[in-house]
FIGULUM-121777 format. One record per residue (C-alpha): chain; x, y, z. Coordinates in Angstrom, 3 decimals, m for minus. Example, Ala and Ser with C-alpha at 12.3 -4.5 7.8 and 13.67 -1.06 7.14 Angstrom:
<lodrens>
> cadena|u|v|w
> A|12.300|m4.500|7.800
> A|13.670|m1.060|7.140
</lodrens>
This chain:
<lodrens>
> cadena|u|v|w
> A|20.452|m0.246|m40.090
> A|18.595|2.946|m39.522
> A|20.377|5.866|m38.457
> A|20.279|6.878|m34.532
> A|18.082|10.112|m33.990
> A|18.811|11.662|m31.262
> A|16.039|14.823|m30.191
> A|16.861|17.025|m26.965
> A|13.274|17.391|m25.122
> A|14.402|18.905|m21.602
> A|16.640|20.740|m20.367
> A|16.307|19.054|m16.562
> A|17.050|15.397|m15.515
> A|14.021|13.040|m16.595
> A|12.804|10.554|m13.604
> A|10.691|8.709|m16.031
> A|9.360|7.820|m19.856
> A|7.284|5.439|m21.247
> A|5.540|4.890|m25.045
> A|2.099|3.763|m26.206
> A|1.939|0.814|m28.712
> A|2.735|2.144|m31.671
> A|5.800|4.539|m30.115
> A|3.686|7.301|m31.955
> A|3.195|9.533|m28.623
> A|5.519|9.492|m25.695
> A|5.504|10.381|m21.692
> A|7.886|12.175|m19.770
> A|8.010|13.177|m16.193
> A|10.855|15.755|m14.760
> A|11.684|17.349|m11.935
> A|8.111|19.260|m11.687
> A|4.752|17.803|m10.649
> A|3.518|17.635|m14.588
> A|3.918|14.717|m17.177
> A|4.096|15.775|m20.396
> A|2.436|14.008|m23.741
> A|4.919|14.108|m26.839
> A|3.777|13.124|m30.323
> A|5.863|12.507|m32.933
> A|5.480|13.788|m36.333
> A|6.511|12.836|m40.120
> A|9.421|13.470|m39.485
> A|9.779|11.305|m36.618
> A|10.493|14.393|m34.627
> A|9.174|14.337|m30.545
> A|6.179|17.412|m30.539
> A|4.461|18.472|m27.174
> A|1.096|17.154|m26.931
> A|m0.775|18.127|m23.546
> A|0.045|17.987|m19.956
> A|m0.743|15.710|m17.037
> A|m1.695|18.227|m14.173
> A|m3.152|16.244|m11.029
> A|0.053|16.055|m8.939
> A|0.953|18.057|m5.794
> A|4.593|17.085|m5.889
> A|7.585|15.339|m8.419
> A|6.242|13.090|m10.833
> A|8.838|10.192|m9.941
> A|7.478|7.516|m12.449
> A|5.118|7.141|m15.283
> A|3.863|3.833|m17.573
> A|2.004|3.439|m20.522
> A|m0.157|0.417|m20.522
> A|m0.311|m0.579|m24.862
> A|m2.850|m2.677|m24.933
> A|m5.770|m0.583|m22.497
> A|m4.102|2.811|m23.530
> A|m3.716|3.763|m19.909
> A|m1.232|5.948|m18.477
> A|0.011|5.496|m14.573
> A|1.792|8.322|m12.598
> A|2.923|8.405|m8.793
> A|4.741|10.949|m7.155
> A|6.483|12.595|m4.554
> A|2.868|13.408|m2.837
> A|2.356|9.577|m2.166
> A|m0.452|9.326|m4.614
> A|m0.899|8.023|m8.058
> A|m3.189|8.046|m10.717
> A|m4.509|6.434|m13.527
> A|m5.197|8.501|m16.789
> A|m7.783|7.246|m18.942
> A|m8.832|9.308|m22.405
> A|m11.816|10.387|m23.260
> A|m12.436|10.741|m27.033
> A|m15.559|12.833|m26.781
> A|m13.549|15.081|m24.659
> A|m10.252|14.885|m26.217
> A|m8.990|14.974|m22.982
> A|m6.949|12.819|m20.517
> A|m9.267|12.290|m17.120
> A|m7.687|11.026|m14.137
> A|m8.754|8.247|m11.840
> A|m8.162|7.770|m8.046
> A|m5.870|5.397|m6.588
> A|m6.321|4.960|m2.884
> A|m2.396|3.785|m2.017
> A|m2.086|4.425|1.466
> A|1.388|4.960|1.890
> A|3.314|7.572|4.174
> A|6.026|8.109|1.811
> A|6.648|9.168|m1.446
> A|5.633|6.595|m4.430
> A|9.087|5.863|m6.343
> A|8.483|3.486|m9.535
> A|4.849|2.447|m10.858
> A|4.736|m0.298|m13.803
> A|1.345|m2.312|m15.181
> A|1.548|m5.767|m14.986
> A|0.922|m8.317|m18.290
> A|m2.758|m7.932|m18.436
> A|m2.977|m4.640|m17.755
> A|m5.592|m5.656|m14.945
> A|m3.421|m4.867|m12.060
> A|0.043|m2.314|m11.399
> A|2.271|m1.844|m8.989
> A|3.691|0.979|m6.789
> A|6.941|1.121|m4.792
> A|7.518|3.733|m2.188
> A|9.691|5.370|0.671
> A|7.454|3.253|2.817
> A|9.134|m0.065|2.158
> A|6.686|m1.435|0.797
> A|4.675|m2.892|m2.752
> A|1.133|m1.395|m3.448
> A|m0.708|m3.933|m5.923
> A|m3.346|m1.697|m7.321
> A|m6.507|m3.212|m8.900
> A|m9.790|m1.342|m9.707
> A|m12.876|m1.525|m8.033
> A|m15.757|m1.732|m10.096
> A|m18.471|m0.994|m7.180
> A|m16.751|2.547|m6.001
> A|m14.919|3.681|m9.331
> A|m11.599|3.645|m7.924
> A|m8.195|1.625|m7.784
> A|m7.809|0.111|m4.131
> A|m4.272|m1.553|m3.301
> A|m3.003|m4.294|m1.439
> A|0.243|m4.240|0.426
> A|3.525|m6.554|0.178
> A|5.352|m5.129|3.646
> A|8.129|m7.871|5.015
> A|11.384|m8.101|4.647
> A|11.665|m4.990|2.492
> A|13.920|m2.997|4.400
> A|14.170|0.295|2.431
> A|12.524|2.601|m0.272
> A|11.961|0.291|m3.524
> A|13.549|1.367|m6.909
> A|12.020|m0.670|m9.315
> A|10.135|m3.510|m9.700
> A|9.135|m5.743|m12.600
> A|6.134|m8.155|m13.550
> A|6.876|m12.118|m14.612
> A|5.351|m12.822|m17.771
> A|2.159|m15.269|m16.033
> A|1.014|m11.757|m14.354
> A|1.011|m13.215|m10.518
> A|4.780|m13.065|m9.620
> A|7.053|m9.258|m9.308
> A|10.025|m9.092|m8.776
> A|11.319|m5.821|m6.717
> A|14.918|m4.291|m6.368
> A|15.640|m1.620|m3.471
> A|17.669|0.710|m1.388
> A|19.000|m2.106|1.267
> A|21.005|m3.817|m2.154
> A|18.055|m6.794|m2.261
> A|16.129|m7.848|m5.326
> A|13.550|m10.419|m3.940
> A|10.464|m11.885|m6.220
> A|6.868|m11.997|m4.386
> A|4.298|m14.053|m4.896
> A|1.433|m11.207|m5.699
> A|m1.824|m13.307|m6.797
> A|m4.743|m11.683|m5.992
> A|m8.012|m13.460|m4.694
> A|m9.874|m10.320|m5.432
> A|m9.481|m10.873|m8.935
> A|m9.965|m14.448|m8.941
> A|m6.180|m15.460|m9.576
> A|m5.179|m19.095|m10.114
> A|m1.634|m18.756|m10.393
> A|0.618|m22.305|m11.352
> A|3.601|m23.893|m9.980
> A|6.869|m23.174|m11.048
> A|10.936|m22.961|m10.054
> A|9.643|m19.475|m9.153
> A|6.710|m20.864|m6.929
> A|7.235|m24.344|m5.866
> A|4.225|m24.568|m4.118
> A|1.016|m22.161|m4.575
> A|1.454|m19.344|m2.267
> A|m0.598|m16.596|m1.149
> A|m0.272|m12.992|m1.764
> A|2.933|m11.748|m0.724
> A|4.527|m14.810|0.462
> A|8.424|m14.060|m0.403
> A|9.498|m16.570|m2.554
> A|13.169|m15.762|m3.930
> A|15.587|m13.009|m2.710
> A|19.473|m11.852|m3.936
> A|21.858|m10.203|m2.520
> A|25.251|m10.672|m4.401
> A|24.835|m6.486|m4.733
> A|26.857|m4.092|m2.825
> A|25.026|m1.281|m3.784
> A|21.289|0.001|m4.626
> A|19.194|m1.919|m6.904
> A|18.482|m0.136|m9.324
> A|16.898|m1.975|m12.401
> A|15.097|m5.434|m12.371
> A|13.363|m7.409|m15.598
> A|11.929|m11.004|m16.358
> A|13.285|m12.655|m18.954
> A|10.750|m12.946|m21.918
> A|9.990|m17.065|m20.661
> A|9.878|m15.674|m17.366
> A|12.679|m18.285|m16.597
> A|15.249|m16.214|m15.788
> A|15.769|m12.918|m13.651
> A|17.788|m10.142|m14.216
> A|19.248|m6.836|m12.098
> A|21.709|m3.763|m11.973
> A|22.799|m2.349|m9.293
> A|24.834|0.668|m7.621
> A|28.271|m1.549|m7.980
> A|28.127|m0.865|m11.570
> A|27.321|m4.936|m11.504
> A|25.008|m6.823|m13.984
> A|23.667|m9.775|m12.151
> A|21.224|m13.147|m13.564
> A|19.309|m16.219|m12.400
> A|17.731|m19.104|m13.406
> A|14.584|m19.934|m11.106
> A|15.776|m23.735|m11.992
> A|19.155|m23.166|m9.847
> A|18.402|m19.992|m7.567
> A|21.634|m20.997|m5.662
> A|23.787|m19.636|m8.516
> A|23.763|m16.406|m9.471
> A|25.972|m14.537|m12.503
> A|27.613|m11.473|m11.626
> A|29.635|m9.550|m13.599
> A|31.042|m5.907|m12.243
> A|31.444|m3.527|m15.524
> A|33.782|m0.371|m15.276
> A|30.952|1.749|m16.541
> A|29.313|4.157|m13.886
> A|26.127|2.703|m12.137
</lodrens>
């Protein structure tokens, strides 16, 4: 087994990172309003690249989409953009994302085909952001009720029309989030019984005492995972939703 590397970047706390396909470049966000490009070298050594510069505020959250070679960022200024390069340019150029949201944007991730993403926020609420051929822009659709609080994370089920979302009042729920915009024709499942529309609520947890903090799909898309603020590690099975594994670890959150 390969040796563990191990490459000091920042000196501040790091909200968020993400790689491109090939784990040859890297993106970090910080405490400041820039994400920063790393490349790695030869040596397998983490260089600085270029800078993101287009936020007002924080960069809370950044993803890397591998197969479109796309870059997402939101921040503390409740907007987020999409970063597509330009080879003639050499340059990354930014895209507008109309959000609409009165709070700050928390966690961004692309969904499976790269056709959609989706923002959480202080607003409690989901922005599913597709683009918009006719005006050259990425418009969103909100997912509102019950989300209680400011959303920490969220991730996409592998048949791109389900997300599950963790947040601040210690719920991770799964949301039906196909879009008729795009022509979605979503299937039945132990996720989604029935078809359901766009943001329909079709699953929510809350064997957490604390913040959820992390969420993820199981590979299948069968089962659901999520970590919380209790220092618990919690699973389901969409086939029996009534039973849910917890176990509380001594670690820190």
């Amino acid at each position: 087994m390969a040796a563990k590397k191990e490459q000091r970047l920042l000196a501040t706390p790091i909200s968020g990172h993400a790689f491109n396909a090939d784990m040859s470049k890297m993106i970090i966000s910080d405490t400041t309003n820039i994400a920063t490009i790393y490349q790695r070298d030869a040596r397998g050594v983490y260089t600085k690249e270029t800078e993101l510069e287009k936020h007002a505020d924080r960069v809370k959250s950044v993803d890397w989409a591998p197969k479109s070679n796309r870059i997402a960022t939101c921040a503390g200024d409740r907007n987020a953009y999409v970063w597509n390069w330009n080879a003639e340019a050499k340059e990354w150029e930014p895209s507008l994302v109309l959000l609409r949201i009165e709070r700050a944007a928390t966690y961004i991730r692309w969904s499976q085909s790269e056709d959609r993403f989706a923002v959480g926020s202080g607003a409690r609420l989901l922005s599913i952001c597709y683009y918009d051929e006719e005006h050259d822009w990425w418009v969103s659709k909100h997912i509102k009720k019950p989300i209680r609080s400011t959303i920490l994370c969220c991730d996409w089920h592998p048949n791109n029309y389900l997300i599950a979302v963790g947040s601040c009042d210690f719920k991770c729920r799964v949301f039906s989030s196909a879009l008729k915009e795009l022509d979605d024709k979503p299937e039945v499942s132990g996720w989604m019984p029935k078809l359901s529309k766009f943001g329909t609520l079709l699953a929510e947890f809350d064997t957490s005492e604390g913040w959820v903090h992390g969420v993820k799909f199981s590979p299948s898309g069968d089962k659901l995972a999520w970590v919380s603020h209790d220092s618990s590690v919690n699973m389901v099975d969409m086939n029996s939703q009534q039973k849910v594994l917890r176990c509380l670890t001594r670690s820190l959150p």
